[in-house]
N, CA, C and O atoms as CSV, one atom per row, in Angstrom:
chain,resi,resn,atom,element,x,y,z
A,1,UNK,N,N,250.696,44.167,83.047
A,1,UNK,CA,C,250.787,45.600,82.857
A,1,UNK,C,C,252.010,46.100,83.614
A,1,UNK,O,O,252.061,45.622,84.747
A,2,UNK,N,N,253.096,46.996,83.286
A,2,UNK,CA,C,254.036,47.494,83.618
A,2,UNK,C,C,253.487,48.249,84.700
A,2,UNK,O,O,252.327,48.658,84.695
A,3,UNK,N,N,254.373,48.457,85.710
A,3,UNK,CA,C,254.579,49.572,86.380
A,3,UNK,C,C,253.116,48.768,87.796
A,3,UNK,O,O,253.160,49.469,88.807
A,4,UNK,N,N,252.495,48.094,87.881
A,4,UNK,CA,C,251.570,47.507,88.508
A,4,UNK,C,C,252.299,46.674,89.334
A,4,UNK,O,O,253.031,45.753,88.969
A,5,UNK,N,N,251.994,47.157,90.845
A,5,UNK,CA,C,252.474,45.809,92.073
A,5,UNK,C,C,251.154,45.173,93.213
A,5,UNK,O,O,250.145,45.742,93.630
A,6,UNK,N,N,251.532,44.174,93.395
A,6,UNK,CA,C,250.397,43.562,93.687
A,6,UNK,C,C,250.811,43.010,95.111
A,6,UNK,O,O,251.491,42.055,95.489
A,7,UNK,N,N,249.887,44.343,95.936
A,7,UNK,CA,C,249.724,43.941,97.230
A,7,UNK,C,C,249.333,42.845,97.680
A,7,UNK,O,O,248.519,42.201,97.018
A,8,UNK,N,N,249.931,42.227,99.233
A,8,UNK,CA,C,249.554,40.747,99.686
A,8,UNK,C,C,248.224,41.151,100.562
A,8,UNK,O,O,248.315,42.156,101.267
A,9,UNK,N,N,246.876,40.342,100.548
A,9,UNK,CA,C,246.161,40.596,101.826
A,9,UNK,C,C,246.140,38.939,102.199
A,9,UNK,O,O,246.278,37.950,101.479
A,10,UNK,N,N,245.949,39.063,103.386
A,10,UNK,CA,C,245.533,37.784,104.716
A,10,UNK,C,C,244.321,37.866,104.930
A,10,UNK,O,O,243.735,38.798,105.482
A,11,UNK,N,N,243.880,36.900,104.507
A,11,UNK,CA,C,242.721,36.466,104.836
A,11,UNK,C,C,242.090,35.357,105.916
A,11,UNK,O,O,242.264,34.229,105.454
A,12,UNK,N,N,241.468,35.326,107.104
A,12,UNK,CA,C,241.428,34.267,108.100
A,12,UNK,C,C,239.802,33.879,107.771
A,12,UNK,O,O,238.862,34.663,107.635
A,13,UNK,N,N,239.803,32.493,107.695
A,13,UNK,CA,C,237.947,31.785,106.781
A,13,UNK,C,C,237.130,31.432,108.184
A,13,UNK,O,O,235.934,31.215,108.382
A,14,UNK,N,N,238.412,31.469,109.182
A,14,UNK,CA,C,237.554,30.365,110.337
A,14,UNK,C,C,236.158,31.290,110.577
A,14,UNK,O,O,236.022,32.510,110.481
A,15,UNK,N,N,235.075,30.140,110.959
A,15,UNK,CA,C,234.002,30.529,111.120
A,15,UNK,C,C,233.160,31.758,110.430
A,15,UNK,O,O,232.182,32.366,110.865
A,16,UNK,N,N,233.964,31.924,109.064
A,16,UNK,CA,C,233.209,32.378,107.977
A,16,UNK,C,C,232.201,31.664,106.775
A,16,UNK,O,O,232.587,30.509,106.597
A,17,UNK,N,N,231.261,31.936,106.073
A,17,UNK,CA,C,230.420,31.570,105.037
A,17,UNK,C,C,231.048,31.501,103.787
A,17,UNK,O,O,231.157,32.542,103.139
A,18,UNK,N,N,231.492,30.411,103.329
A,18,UNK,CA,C,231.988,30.388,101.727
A,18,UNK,C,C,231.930,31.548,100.942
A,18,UNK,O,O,232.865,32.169,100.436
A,19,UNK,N,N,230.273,31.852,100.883
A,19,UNK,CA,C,229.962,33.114,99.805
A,19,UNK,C,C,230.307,33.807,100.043
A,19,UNK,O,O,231.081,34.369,99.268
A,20,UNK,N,N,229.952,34.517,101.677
A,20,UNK,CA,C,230.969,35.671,101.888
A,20,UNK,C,C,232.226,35.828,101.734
A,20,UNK,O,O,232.657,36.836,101.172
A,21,UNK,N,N,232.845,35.091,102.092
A,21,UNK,CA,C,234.214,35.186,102.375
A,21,UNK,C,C,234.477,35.055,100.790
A,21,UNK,O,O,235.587,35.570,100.923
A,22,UNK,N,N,234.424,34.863,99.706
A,22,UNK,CA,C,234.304,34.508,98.293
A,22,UNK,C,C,234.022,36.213,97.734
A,22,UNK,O,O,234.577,36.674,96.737
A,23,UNK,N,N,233.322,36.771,98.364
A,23,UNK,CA,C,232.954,38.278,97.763
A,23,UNK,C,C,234.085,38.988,98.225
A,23,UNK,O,O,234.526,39.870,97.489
A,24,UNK,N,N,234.757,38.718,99.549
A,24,UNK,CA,C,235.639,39.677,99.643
A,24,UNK,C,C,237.024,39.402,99.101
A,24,UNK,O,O,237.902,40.265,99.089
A,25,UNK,N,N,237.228,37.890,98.552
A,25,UNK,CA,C,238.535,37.760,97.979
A,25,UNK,C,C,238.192,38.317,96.343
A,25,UNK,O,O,239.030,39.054,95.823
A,26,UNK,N,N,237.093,37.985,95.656
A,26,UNK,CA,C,237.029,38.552,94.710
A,26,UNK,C,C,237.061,39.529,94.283
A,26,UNK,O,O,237.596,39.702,93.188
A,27,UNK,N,N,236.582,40.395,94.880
A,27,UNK,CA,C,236.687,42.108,95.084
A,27,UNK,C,C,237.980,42.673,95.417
A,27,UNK,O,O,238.096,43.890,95.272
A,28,UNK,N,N,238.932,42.034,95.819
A,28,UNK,CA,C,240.238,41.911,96.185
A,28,UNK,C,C,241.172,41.757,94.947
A,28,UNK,O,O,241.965,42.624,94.581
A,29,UNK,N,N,240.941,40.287,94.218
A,29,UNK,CA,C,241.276,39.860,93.209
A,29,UNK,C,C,241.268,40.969,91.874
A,29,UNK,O,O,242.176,41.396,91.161
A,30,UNK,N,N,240.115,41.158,91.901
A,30,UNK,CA,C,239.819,42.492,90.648
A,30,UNK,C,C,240.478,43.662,91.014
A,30,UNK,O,O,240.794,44.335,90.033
A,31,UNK,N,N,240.867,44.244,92.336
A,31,UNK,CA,C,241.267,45.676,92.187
A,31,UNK,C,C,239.955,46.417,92.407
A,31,UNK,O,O,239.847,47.517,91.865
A,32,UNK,N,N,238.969,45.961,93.120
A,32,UNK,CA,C,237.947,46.896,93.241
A,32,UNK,C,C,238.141,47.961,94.424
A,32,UNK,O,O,237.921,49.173,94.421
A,33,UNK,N,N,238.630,47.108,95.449
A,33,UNK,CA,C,239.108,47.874,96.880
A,33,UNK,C,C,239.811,49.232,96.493
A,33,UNK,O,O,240.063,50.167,97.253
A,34,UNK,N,N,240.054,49.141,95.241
A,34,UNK,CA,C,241.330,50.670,95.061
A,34,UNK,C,C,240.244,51.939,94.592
A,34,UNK,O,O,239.208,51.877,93.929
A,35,UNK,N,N,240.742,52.773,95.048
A,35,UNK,CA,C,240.429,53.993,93.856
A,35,UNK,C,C,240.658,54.476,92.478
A,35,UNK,O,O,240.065,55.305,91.789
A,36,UNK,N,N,241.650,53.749,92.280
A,36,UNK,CA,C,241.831,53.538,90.765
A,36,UNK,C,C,241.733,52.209,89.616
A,36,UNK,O,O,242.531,51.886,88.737
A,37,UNK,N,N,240.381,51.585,90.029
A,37,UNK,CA,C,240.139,50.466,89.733
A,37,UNK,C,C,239.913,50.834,88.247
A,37,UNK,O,O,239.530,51.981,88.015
A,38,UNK,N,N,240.090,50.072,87.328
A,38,UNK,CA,C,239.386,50.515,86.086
A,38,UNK,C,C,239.722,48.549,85.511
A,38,UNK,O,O,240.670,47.767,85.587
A,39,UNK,N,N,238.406,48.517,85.006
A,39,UNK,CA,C,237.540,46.795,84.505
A,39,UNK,C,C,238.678,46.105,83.927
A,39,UNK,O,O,238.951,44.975,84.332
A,40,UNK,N,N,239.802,47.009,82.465
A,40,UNK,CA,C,240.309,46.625,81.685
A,40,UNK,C,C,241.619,46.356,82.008
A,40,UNK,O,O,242.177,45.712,81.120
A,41,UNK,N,N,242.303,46.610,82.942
A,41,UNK,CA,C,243.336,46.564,83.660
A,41,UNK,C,C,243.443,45.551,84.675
A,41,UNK,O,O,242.450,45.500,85.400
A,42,UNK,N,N,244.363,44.727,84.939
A,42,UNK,CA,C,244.541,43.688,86.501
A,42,UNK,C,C,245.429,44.046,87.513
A,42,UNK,O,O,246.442,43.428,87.840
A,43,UNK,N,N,244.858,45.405,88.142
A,43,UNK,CA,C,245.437,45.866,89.138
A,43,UNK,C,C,245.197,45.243,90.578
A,43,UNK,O,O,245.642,45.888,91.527
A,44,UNK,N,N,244.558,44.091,90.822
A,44,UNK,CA,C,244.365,43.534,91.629
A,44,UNK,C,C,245.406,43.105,92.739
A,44,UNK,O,O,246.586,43.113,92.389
A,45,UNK,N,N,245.102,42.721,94.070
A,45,UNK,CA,C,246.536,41.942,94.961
A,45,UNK,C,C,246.138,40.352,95.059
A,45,UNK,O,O,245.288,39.620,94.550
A,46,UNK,N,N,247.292,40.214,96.056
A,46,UNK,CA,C,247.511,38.746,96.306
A,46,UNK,C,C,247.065,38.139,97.164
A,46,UNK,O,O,247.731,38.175,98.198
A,47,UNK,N,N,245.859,37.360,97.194
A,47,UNK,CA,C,245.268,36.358,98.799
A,47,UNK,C,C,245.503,35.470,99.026
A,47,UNK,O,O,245.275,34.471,98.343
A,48,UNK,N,N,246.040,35.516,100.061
A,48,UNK,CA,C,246.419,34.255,101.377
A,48,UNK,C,C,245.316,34.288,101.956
A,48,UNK,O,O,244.872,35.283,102.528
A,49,UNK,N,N,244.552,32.804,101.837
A,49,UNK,CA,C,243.349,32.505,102.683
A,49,UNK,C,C,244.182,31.604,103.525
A,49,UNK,O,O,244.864,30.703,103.037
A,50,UNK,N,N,244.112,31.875,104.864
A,50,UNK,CA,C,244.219,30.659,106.357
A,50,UNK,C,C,242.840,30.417,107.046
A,50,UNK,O,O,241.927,31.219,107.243
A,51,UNK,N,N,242.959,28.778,107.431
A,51,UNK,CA,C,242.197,28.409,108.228
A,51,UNK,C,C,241.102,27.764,107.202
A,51,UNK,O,O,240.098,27.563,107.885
A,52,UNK,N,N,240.892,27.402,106.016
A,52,UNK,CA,C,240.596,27.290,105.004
A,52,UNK,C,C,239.374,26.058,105.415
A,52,UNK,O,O,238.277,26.087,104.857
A,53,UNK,N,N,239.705,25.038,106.410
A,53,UNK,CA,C,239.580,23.843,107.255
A,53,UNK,C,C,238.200,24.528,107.935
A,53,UNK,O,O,237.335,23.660,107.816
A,54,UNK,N,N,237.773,25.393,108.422
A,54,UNK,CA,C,236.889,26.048,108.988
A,54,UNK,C,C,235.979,26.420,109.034
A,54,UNK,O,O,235.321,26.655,110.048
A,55,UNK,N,N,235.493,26.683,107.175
A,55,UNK,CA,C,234.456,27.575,106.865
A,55,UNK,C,C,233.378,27.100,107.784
A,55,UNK,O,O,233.682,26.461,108.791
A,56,UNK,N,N,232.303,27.339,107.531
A,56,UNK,CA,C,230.922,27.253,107.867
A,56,UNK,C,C,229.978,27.246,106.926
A,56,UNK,O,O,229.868,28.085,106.031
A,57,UNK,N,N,229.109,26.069,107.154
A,57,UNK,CA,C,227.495,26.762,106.282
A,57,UNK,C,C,227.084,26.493,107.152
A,57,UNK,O,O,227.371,25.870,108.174
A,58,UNK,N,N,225.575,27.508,106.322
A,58,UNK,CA,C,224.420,27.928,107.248
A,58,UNK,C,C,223.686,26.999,106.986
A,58,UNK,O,O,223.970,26.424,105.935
A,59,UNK,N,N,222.207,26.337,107.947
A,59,UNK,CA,C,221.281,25.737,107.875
A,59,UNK,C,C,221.622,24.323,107.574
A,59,UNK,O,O,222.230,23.473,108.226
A,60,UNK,N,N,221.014,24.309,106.307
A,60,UNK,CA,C,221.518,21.816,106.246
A,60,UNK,C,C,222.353,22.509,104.728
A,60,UNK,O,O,221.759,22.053,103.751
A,61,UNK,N,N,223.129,23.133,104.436
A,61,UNK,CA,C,223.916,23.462,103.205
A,61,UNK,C,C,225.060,22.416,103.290
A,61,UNK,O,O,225.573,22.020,102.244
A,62,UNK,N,N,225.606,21.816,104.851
A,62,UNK,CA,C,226.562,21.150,104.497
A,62,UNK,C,C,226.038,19.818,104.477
A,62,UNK,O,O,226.680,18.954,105.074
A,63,UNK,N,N,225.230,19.583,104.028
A,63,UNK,CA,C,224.433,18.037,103.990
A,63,UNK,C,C,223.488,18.062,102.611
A,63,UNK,O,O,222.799,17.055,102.449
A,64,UNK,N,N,223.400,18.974,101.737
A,64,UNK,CA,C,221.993,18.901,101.240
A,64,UNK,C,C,222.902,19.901,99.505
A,64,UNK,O,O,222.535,19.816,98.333
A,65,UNK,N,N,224.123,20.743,100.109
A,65,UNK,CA,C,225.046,21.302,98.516
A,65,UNK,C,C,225.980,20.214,98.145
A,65,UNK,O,O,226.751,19.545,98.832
A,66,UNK,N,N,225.704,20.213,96.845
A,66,UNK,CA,C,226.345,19.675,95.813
A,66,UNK,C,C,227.515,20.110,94.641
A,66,UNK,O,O,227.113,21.036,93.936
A,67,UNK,N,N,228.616,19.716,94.367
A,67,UNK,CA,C,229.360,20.463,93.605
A,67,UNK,C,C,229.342,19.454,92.225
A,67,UNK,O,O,229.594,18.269,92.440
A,68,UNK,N,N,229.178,19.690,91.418
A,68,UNK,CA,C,229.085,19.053,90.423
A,68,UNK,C,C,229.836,19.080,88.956
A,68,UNK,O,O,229.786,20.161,88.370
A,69,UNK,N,N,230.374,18.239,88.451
A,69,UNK,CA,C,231.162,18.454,87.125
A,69,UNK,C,C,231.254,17.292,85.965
A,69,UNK,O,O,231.956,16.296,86.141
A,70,UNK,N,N,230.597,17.466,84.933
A,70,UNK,CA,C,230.303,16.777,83.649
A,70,UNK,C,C,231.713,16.849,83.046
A,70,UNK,O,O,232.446,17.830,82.928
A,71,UNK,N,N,232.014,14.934,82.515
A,71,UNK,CA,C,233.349,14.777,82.049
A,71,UNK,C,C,232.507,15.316,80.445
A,71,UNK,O,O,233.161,14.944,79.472
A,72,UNK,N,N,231.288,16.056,80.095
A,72,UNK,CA,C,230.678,15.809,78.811
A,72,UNK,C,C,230.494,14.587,78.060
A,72,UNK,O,O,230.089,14.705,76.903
A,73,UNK,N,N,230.681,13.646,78.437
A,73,UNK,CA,C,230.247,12.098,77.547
A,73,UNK,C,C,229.092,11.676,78.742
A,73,UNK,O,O,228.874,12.031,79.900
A,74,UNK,N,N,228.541,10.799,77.868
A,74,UNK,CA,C,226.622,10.410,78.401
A,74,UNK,C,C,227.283,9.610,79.575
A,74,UNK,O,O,228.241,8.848,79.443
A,75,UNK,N,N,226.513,9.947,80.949
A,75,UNK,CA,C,226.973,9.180,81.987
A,75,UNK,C,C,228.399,9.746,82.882
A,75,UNK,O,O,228.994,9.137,83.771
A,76,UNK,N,N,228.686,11.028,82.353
A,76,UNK,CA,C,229.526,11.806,82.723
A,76,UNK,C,C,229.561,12.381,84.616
A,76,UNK,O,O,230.490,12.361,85.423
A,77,UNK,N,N,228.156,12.832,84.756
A,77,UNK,CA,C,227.903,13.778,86.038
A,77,UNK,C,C,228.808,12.995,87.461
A,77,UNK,O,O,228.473,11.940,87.998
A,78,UNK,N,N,229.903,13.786,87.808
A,78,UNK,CA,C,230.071,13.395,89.762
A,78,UNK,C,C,229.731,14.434,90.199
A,78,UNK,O,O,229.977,15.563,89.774
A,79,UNK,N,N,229.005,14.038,91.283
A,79,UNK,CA,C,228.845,14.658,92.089
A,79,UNK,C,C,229.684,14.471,93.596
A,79,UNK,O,O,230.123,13.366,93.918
A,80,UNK,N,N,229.847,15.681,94.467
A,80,UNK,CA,C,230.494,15.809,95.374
A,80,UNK,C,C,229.668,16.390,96.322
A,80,UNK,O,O,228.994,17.407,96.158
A,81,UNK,N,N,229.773,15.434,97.720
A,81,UNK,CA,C,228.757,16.487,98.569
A,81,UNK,C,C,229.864,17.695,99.174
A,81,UNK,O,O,231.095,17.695,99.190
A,82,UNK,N,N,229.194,18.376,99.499
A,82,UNK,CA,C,230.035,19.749,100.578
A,82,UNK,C,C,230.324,19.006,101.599
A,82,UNK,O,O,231.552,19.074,101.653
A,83,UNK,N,N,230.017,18.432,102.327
A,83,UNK,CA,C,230.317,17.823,103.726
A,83,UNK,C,C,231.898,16.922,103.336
A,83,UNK,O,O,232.874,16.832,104.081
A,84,UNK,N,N,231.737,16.324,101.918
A,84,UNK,CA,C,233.241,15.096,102.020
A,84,UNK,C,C,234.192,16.230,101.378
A,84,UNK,O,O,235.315,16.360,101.865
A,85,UNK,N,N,233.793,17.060,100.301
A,85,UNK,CA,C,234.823,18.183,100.154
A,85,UNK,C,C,235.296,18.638,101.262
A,85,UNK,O,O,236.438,18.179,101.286
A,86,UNK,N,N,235.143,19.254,102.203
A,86,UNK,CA,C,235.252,19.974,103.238
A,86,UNK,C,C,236.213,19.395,104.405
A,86,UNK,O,O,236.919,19.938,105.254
A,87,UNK,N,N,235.922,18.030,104.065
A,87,UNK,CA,C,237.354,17.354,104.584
A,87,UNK,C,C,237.972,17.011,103.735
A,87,UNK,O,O,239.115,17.121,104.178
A,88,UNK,N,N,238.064,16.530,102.447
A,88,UNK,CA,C,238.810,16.560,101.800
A,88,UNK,C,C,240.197,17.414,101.534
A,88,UNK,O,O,241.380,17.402,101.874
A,89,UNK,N,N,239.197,18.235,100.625
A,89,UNK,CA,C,239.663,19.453,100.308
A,89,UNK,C,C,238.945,21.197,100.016
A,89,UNK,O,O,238.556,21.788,99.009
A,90,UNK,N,N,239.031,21.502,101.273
A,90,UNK,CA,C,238.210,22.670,101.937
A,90,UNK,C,C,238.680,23.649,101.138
A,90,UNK,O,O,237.899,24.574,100.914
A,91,UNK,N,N,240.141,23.701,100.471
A,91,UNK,CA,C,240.305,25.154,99.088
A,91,UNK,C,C,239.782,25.089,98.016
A,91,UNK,O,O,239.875,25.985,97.177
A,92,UNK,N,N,239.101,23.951,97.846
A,92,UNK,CA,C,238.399,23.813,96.173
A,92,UNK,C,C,237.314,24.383,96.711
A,92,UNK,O,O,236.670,24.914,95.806
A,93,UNK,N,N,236.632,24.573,98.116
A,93,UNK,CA,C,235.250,25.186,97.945
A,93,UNK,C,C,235.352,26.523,97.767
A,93,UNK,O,O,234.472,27.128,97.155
A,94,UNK,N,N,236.649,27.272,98.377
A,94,UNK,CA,C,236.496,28.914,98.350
A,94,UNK,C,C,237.100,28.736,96.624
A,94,UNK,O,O,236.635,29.667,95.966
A,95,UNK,N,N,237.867,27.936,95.876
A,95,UNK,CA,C,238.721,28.025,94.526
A,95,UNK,C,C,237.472,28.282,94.045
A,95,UNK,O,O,237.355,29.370,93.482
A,96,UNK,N,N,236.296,27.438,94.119
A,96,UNK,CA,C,234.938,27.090,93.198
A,96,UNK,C,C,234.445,28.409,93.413
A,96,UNK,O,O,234.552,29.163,92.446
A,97,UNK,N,N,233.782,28.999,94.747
A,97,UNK,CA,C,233.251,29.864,94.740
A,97,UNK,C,C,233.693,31.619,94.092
A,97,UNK,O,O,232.957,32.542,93.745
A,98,UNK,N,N,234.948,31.521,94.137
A,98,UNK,CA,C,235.952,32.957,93.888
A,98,UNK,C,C,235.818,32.514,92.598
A,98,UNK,O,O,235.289,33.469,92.030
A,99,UNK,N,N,236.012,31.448,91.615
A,99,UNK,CA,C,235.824,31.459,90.486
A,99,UNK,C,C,234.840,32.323,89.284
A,99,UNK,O,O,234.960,33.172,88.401
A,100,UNK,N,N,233.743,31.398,89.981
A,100,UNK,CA,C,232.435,31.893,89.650
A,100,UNK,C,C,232.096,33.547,89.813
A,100,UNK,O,O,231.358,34.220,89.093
A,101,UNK,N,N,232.819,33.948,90.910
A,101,UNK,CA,C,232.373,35.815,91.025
A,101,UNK,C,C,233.481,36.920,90.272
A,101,UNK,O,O,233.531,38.147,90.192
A,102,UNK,N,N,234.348,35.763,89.764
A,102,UNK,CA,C,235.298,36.946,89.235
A,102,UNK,C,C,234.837,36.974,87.893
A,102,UNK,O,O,233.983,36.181,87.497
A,103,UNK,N,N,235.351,37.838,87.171
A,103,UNK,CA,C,234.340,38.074,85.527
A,103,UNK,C,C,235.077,37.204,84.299
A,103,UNK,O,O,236.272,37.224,84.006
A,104,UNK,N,N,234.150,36.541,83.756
A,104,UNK,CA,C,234.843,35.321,82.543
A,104,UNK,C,C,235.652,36.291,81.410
A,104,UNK,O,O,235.056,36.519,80.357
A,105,UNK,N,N,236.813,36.782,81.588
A,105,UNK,CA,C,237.616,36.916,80.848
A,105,UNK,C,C,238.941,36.973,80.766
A,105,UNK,O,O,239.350,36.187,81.620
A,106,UNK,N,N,240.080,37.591,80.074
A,106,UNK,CA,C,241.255,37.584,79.517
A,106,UNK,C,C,241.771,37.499,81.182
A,106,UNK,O,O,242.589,36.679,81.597
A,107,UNK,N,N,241.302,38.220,81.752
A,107,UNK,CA,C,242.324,38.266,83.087
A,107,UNK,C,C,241.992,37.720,83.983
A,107,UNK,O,O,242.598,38.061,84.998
A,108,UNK,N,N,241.039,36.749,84.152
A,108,UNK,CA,C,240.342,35.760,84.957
A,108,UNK,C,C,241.605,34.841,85.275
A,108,UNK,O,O,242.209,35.248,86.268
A,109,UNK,N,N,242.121,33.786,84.729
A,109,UNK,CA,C,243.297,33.140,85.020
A,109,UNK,C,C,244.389,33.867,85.910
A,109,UNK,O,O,244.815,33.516,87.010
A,110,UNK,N,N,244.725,34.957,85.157
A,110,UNK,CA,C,245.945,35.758,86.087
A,110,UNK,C,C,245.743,36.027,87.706
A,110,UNK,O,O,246.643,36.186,88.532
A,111,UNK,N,N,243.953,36.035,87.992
A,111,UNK,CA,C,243.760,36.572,88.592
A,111,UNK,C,C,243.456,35.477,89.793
A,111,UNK,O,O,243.370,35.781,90.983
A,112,UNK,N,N,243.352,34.520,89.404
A,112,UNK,CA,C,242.684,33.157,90.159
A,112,UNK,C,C,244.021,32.704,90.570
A,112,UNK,O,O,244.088,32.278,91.723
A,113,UNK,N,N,245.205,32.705,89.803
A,113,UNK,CA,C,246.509,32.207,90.143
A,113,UNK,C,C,247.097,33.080,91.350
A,113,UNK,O,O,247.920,32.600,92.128
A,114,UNK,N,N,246.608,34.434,91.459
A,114,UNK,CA,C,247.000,34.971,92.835
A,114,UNK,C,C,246.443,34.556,94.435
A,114,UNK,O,O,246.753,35.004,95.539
A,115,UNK,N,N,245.551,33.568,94.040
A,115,UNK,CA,C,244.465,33.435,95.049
A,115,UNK,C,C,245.517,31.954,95.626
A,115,UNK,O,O,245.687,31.051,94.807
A,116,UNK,N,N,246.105,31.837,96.926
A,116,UNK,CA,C,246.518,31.003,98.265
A,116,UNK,C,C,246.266,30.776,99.128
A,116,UNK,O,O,245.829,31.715,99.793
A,117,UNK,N,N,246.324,29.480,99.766
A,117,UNK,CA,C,246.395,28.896,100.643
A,117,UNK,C,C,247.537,28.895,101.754
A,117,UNK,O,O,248.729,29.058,101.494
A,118,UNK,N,N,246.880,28.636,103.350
A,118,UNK,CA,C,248.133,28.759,104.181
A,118,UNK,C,C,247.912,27.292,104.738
A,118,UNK,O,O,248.711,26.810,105.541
């Protein structure tokens, strides 16, 4: 959309909750934070998540969640625990979670591509 600029926010994860921290980049992502938010438009800004290495879960979540993805052919399912992601690669858990809360459409992509790492 013309005439639309897209503020940077900083975001710091250390010793934050995936989900949470996932609601406030998404809400970010969409342009909800503004007063002139409107659904059909991607007035949204730009997140820099740091410290990404950090998150936290609560209770046995990092021993007991699963991330999961079907190649679709029989015998397809890996599974990934949260605990080897997390050293792995700790931005696919906030990528996964911000995914899922932003809304499945036309501007979903545009909007996921603003979302960084420090």
């Amino acid at each position: 959309m013309a005439g639309v600029t897209h503020n940077t926010y900083e975001l710091d994860a250390a010793g934050k909750r995936p989900g949470r921290l996932a609601t406030e980049i998404a809400k970010i992502l969409m342009g909800k934070h503004k007063a002139t938010f409107r659904s059909h438009v991607d007035e949204g800004a730009k997140v820099c998540v740091a410290n990404v290495d950090k998150l936290v879960f609560s209770g046995k979540k990092i021993v007991q969640k699963e991330y999961k993805h079907h190649s679709m052919h029989p015998g397809g399912l890996k599974r990934t625990p949260a605990k080897k992601l997390l050293t792995e690669n700790p931005k696919e858990i906030v990528r996964h979670a911000v995914a899922r809360m932003v809304p499945k459409n036309k501007l979903r992509t545009n909007r996921l591509k603003r979302l960084t790492f420090k």
